[in-house]
N, C-alpha and C positions, 0 to 999 in steps of 0.2 A: 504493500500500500504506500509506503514510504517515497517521496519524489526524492531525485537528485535538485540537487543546487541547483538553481533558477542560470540562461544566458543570460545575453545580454536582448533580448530580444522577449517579447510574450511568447510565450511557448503554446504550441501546437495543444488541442484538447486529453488531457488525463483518461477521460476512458470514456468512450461510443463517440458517439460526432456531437458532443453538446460542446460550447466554451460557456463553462461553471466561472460568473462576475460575483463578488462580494464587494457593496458599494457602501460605504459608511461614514452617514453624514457629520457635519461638524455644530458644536454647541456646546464648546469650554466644556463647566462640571457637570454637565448632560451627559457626560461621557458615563458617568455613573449607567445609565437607562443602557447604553448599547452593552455594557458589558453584560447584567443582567441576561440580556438578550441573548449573546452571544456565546455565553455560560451555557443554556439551556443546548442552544443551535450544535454547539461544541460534541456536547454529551452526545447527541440525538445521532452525531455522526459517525460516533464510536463503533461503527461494524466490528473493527478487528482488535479491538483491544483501547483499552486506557490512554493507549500512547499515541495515538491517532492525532493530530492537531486539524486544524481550519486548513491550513495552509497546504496541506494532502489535500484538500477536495476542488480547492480553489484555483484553477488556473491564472486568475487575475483577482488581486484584493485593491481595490481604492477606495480614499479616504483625505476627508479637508479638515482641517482643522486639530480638532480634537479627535475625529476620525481617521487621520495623519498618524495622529502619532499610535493610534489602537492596530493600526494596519503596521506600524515598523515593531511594534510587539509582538504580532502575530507570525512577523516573516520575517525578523532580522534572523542570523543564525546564534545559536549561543557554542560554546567550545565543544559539543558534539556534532555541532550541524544541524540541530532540531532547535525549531519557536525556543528564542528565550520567556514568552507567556504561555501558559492557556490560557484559552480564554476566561475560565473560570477564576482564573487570578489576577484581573480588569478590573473588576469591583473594589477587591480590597486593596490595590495598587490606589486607585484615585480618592480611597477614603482616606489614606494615609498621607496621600500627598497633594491633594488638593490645598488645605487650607496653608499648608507653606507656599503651594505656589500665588495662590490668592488670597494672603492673609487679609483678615476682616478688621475697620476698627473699633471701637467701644461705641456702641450704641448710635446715636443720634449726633454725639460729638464726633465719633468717628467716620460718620456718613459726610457732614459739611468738610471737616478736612479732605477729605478725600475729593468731594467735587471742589475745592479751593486746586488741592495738588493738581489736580487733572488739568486747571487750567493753564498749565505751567511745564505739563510732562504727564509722559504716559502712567497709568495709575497705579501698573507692579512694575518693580525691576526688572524682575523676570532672570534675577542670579539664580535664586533656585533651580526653576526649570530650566535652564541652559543646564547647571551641574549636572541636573537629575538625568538629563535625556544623554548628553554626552558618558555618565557612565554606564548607563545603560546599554548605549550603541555602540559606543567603543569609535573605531576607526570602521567600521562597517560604510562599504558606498553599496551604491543603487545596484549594480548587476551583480553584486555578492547574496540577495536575497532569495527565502526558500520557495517564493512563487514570485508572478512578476506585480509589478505595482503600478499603482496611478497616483498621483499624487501635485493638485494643482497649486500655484504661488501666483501672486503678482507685484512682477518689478519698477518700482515708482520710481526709478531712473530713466528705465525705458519707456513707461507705460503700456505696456503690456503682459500678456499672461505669460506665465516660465511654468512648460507642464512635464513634472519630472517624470517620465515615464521607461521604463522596461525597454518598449519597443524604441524609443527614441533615443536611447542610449546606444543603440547597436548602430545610429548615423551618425550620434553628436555626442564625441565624447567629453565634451564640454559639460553635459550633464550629468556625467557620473560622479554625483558628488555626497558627501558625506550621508547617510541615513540620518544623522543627526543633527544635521544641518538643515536640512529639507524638512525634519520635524518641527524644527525651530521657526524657521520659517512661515509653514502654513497653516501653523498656532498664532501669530501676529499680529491679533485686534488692534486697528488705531486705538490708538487713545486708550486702550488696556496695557498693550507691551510697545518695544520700542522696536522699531525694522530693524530687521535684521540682514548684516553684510557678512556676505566671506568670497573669498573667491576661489579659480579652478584654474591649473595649466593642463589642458588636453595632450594629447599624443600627439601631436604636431607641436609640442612650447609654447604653445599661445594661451597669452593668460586672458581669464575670462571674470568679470565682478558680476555680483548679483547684487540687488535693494531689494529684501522682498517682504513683503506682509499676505495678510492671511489668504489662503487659498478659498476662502467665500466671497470674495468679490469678484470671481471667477466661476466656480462651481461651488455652492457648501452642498449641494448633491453632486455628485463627481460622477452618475453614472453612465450621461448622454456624453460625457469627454472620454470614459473607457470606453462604451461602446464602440466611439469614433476611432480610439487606438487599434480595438480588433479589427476592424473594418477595412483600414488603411494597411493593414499586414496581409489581409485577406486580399484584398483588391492589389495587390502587387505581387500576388500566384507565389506568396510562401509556399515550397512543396512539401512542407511539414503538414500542412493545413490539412483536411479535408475536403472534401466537392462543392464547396459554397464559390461560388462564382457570380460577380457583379449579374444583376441585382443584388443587393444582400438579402440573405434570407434568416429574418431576425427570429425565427424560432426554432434557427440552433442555438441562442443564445438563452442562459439558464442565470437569470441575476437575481440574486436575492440585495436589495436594496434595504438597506436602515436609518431611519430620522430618528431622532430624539426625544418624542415625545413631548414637546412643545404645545400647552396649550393659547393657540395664535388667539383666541379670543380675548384672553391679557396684554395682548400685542397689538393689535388693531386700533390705530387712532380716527378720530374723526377732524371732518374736513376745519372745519368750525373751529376747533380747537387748535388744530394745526397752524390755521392761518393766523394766530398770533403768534407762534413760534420765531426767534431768532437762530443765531449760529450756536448759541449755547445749549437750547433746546433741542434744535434736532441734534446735537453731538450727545448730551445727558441727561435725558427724562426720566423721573421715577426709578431711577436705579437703573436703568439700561441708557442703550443708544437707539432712538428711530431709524437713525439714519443706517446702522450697520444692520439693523432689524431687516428694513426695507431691502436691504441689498440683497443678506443672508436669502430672505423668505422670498423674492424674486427670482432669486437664480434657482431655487430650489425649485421652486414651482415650476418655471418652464420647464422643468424634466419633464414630466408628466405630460404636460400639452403636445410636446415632441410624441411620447410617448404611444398616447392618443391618435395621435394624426396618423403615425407610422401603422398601429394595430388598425384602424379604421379603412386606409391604402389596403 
């Protein structure tokens, strides 16, 4: 049952002609809900025994955000070659380290400092999570991992998306870069943590910088940008592949997608009330941000609609 180490490339389907996506959204310490989840999903898949992981079933896992860094748990390798997590040990990882990486402050006093900070600088350091994720990962890059990955950022240098993926790595080695740095990354709430920079020399010596913040201003559902990844591997007659040949024919494709259980009716503003909103408001209402809401729950949504339209065709 057990896969070899991932190429550089998504790798051909694991077993019949399905390509198995695991797509898992982002939403900070919502990450709690996916583990849960994914705990259950885990077990369920235990055909041959205990030792079984996600990353055996999974031809492709992607993940934004918080879902970023659940996906380099699932598939970084640890010093056997197998998942440094189960999934079963998700839950108790963010229980424990959540409130260092988000510490809270004293009540009502700790709430105005904190929007006073914000206006000033992002509202964690985010020393924590840098330590946490860096020992975790280790020196671990992108085509070292136990299935292939998706994993979106965007570069406010460039402005545009930087989508670290599996398949893209086998054209641009520019992208092979750190697993923990790409975590760091497409965890990157403005105004929650600070961008984050590193760079990359490719196999040609050509140095490469990154500016990148959260991979939800891109995807915080990541699954119509894997899709796109299999498709583009598919449509350029990988002989790995199987008979899928342009048109694509999207029920080979076997995705179990994950949100976070977000109840959006807490989240939903009205126009009315908007319209007195300044810069300060839409950046920090009521303990969150509208404006990252807006983006988050937009990007997310058009999956669906894509979805929709594709099963309807």
């Amino acid at each position: 049952m057990e896969k070899k180490a991932s190429s550089v490339k998504i790798q051909p389907p694991t077993y019949g002609k399905l390509v198995t996506i695991l797509s898992i959204d982002g939403r900070g310490v919502r990450g709690i809900i996916l583990g849960v989840i994914l705990g259950y999903l885990e077990a369920q898949l235990q055909l041959d025994g205990e030792g079984a992981r996600l990353a055996d079933y999974f031809d492709i896992i992607a993940g934004t955000s918080t879902g970023g860094l659940i996906t380099a748990m699932l598939a970084a390798p640890d010093c056997h070659n197998r998942p440094l997590f189960t999934a079963k040990g998700i839950v108790p990882f963010y229980l424990e380290n959540c409130p260092k990486i988000f510490p809270q402050g004293w009540a009502s006093l700790g709430s105005v400092l904190n929007t006073i900070k914000n206006l000033g600088g992002p509202k964690y350091n985010g020393v924590y999570l840098h330590k946490l994720i860096r020992r975790l990962l280790g020196s671990t890059r992108l085509h070292e991992t136990l299935t292939s990955l998706v994993i979106p950022t965007f570069d406010i240098k460039k402005l545009q998306p930087v989508l670290f993926s599996s398949y893209e790595v086998s054209k641009n080695s520019s992208l092979d870069a750190q697993v923990s740095d790409i975590c760091i990354s497409t965890s990157v709430a403005p105004t929650y943590l600070a961008v984050h920079y590193f760079g990359i020399v490719d196999e040609a010596g050509r140095a490469h910088e990154f500016n990148l913040i959260v991979g939800g201003m891109v995807a915080n559902n990541p699954t119509l940008i894997t899709i796109s990844e299999v498709s583009k591997q598919i449509l350029n007659e990988d002989p790995d592949f199987f008979d899928i040949k342009p048109p694509m024919n999207y029920t080979r494709l076997l995705v179990i997608s994950l949100g976070t259980g977000s109840n959006m009716s807490e989240l939903k503003f009205a126009a009315k009330k908007a319209s007195k909103w300044g810069l300060l408001s839409w950046l920090v209402k009521d303990g969150s941000s509208p404006l990252i809401n807006v983006y988050s729950q937009g990007s997310a949504d058009i999956v669906d609609y894509h979805h929709y339209k594709k099963t309807r065709i």
